[in-house]
ChimeraX commands (.cxc) that place a marker at each C-alpha (Angstrom):
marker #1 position -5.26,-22.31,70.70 radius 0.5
marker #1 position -7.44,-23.89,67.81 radius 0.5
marker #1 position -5.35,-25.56,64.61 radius 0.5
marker #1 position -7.56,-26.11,61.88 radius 0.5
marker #1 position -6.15,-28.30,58.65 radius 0.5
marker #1 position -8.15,-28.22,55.36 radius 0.5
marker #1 position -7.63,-30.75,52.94 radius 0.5
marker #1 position -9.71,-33.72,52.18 radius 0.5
marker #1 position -11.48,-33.09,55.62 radius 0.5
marker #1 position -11.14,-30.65,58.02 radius 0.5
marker #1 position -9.33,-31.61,61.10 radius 0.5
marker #1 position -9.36,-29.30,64.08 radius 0.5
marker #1 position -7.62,-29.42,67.78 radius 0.5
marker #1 position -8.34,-27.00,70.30 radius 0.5
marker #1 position -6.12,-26.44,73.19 radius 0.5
marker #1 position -6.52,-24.37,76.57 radius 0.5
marker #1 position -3.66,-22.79,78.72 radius 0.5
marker #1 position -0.66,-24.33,76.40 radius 0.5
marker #1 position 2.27,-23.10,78.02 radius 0.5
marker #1 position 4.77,-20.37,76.50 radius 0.5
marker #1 position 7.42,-22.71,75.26 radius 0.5
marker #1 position 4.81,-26.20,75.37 radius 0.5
marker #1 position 5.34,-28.81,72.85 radius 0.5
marker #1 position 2.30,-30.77,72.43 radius 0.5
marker #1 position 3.15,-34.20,70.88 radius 0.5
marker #1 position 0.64,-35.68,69.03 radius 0.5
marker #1 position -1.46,-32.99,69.37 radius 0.5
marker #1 position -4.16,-34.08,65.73 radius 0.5
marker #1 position -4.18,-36.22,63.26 radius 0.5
marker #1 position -5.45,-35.01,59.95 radius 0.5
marker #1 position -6.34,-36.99,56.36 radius 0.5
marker #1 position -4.13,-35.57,53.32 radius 0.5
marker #1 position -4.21,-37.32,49.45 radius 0.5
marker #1 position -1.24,-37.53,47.38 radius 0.5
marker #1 position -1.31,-37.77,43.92 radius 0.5
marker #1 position -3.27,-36.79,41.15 radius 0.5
marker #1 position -5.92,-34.77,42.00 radius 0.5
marker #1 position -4.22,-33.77,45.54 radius 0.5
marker #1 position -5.75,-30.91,47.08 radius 0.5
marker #1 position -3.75,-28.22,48.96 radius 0.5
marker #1 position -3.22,-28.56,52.71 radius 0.5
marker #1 position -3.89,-25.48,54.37 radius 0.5
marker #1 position -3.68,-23.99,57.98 radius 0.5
marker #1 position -5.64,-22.02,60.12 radius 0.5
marker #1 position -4.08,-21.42,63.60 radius 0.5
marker #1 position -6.13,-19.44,66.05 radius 0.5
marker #1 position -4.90,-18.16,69.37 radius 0.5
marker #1 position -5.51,-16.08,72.00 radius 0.5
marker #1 position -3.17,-14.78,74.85 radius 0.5
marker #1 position -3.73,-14.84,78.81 radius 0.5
marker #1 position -4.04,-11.17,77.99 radius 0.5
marker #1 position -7.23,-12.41,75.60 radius 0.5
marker #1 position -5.01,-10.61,72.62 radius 0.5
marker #1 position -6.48,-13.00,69.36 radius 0.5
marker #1 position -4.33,-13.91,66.76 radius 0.5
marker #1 position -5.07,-15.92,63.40 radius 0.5
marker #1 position -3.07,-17.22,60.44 radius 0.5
marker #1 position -3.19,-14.89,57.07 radius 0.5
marker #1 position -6.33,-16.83,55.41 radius 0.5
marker #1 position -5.67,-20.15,54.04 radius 0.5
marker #1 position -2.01,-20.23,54.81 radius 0.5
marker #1 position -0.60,-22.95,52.80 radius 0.5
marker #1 position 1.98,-25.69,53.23 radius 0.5
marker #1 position 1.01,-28.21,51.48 radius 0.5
marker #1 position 3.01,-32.25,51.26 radius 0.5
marker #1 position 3.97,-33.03,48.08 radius 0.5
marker #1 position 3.46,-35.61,45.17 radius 0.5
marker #1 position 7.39,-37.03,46.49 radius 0.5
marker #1 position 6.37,-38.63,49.92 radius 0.5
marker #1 position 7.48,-35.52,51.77 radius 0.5
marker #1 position 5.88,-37.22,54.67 radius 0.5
marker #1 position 7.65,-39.64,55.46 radius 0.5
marker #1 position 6.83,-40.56,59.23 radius 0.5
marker #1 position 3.43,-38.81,59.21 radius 0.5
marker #1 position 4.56,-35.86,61.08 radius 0.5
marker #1 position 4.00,-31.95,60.89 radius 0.5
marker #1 position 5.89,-29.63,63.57 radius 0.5
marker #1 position 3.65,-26.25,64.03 radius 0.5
marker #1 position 5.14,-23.41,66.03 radius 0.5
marker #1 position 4.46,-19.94,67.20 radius 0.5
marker #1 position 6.98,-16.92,67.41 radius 0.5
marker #1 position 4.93,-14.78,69.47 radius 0.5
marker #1 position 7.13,-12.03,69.25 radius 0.5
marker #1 position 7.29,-11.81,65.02 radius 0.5
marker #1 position 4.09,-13.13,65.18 radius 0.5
marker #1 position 4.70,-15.84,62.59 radius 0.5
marker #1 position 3.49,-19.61,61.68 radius 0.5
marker #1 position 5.85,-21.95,61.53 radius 0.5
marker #1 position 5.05,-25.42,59.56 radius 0.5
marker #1 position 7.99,-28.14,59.45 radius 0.5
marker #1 position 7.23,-31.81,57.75 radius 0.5
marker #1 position 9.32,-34.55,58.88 radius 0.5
marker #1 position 11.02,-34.31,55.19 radius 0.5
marker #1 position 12.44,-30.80,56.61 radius 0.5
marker #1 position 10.13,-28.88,54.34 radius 0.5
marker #1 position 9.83,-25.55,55.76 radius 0.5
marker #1 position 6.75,-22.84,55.90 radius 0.5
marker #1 position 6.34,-19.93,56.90 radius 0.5
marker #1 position 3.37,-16.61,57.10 radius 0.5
marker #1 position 2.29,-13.90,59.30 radius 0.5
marker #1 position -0.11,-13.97,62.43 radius 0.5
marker #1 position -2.38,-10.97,62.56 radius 0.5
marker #1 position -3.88,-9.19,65.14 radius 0.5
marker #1 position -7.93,-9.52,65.41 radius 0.5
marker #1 position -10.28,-7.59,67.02 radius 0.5
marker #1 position -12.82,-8.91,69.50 radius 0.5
marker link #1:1,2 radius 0.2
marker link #1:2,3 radius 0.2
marker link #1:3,4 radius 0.2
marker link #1:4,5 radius 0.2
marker link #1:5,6 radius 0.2
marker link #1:6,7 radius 0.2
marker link #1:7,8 radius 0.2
marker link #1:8,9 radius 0.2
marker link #1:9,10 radius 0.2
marker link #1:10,11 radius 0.2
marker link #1:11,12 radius 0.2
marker link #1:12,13 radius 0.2
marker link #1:13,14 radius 0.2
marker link #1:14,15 radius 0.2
marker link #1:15,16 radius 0.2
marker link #1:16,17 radius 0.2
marker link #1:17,18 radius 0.2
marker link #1:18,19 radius 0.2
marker link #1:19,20 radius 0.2
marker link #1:20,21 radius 0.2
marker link #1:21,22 radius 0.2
marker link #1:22,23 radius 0.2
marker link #1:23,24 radius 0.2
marker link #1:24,25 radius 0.2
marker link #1:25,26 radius 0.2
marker link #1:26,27 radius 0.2
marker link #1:27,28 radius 0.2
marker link #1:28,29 radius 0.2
marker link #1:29,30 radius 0.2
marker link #1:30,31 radius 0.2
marker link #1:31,32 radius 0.2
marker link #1:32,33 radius 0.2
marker link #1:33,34 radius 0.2
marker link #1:34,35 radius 0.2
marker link #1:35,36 radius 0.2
marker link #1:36,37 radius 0.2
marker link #1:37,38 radius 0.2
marker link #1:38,39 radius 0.2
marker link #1:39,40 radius 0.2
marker link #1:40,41 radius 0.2
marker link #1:41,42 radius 0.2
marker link #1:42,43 radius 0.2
marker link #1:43,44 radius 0.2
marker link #1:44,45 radius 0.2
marker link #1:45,46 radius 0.2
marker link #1:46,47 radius 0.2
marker link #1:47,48 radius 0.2
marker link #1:48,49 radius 0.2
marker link #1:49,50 radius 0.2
marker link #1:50,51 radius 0.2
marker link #1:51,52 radius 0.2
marker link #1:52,53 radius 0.2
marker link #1:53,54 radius 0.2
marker link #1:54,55 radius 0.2
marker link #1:55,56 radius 0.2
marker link #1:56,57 radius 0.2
marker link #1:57,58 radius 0.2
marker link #1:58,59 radius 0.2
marker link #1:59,60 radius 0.2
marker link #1:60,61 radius 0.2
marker link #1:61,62 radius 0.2
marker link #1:62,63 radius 0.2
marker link #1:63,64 radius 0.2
marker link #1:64,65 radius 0.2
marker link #1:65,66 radius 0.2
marker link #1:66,67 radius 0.2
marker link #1:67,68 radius 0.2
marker link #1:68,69 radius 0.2
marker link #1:69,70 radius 0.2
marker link #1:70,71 radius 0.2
marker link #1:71,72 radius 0.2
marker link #1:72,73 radius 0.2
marker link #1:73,74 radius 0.2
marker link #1:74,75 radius 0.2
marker link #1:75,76 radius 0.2
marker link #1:76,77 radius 0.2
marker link #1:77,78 radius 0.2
marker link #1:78,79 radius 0.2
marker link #1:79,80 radius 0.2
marker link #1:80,81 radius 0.2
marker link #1:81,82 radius 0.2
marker link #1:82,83 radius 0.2
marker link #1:83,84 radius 0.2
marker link #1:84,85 radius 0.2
marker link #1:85,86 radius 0.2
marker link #1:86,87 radius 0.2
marker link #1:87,88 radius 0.2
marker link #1:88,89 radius 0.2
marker link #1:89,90 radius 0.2
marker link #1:90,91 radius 0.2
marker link #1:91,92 radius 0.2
marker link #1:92,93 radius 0.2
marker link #1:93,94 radius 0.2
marker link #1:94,95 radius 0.2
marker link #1:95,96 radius 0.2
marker link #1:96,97 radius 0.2
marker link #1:97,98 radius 0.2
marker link #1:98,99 radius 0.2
marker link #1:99,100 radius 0.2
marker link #1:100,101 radius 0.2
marker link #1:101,102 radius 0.2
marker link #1:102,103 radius 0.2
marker link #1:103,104 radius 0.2
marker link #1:104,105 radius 0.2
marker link #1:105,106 radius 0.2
view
């Protein structure tokens, strides 16, 4: 599994054999600007299956902390639903995002 978050710099984690059901704590730490001028965070999640199936994020999938302090404790919840094949994002604020996971071909 490789998370990717675009912002002011890219951060990126890459995991091997995570566990149906894991939660990794701590897993990155990524640089975000609030404010005036504040880019957008985005999300690129990249996985692939023990049955090597790949699945990515829709493009620049975007959940992005905002000008209020959303982030308040400095942390962001990512899941997987495998079976609806969706991104989850949660901020500690209980902002909520959601896209699709799609399908690519090796």
């Amino acid at each position: 599994m490789k998370l990717t978050h675009l912002s002011l710099r890219t951060s990126t984690v890459e995991l091997k054999d995570v566990p149906q059901g894991a939660i990794i704590k701590n897993a990155m730490e990524f640089i975000y600007q609030m404010g005036i001028g504040k880019p957008r965070d985005y999300w690129i999640l990249d996985i692939v299956t023990q049955d090597n199936t790949r699945y990515r994020s829709e493009p620049m999938y975007d959940c992005s902390i905002d000008e209020t302090g959303s982030l308040t404790e400095g942390h962001v919840i990512v899941g997987v639903n495998g079976e609806s094949k969706r991104i989850y994002t949660v901020l500690d604020s209980g902002d909520r995002c959601s896209d699709s996971m799609n399908q690519v071909w090796l």
